[in-house]
C-alpha positions as CSV (number, residue, x, y, z in Angstrom):
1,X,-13.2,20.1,-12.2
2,X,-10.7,17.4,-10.6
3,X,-8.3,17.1,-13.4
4,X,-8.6,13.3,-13.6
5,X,-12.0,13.8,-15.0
6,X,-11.8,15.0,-18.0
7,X,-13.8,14.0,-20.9
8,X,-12.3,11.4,-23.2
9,X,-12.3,14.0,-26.0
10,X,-10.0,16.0,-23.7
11,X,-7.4,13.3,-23.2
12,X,-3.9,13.5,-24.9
13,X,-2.7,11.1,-27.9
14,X,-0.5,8.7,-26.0
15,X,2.3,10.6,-28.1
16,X,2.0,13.5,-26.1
17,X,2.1,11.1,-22.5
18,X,5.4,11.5,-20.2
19,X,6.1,9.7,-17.2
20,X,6.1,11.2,-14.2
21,X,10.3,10.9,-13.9
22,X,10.3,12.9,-17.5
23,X,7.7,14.9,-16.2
24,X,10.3,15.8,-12.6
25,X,13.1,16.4,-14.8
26,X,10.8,19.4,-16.2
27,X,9.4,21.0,-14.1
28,X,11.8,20.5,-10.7
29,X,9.2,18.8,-8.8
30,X,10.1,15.3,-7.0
31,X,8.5,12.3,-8.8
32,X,6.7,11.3,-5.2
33,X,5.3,15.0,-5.3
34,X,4.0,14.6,-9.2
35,X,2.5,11.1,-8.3
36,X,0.6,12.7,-5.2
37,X,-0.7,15.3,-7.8
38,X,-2.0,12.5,-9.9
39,X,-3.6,10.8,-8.0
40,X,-5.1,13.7,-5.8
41,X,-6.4,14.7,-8.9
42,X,-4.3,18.1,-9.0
43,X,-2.3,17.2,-12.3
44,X,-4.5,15.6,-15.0
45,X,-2.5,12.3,-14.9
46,X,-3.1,8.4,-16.3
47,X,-2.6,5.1,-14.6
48,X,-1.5,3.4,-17.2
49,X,0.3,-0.9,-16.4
50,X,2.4,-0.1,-13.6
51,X,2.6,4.1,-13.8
52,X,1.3,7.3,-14.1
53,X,1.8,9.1,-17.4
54,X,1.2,12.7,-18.0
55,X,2.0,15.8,-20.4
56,X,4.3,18.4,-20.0
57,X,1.2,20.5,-21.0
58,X,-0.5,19.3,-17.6
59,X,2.7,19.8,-15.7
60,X,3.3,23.4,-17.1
61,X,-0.7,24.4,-16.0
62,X,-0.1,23.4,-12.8
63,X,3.2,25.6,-12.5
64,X,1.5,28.4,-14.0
65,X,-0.9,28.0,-11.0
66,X,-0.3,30.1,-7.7
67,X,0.8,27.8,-4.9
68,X,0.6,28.8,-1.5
69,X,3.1,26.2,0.8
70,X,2.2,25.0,4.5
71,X,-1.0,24.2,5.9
72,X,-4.2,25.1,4.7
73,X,-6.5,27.2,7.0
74,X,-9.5,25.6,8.5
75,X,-12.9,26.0,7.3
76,X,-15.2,27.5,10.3
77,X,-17.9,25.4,11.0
């Protein structure tokens, strides 16, 4: 499921909703990295006026997550 989708029963109360610079100063990741998790859909993130919001919920799933840097291998087809 891209984490963008959720269902709107699934989406934070805007009380719970960090930008993405609060969300950086978590979790050690660069606020141009967090906003190419949003909107790749890797981070469940919100466009909301002129940024992205998200929680420190989200941010702390996707740490807990296994990472694996460099490129990806091809798929053989």
């Amino acid at each position: 499921m891209n984490m963008t989708e959720q269902s709107s029963d699934e989406q934070p109360s805007l009380d719970d909703l960090i930008s993405l610079s609060e969300a950086a100063k978590i979790s050690g990741i660069s606020h141009s990295h967090l906003r190419l998790l949003a909107r790749s859909g890797h981070i469940w993130a919100k466009w909301l006026g002129r940024g992205w919001f998200t929680t420190e919920q989200a941010v702390n799933e996707y740490l807990s997550q296994e990472h694996k840097p460099g490129p990806k291998p091809k798929k053989d087809e």
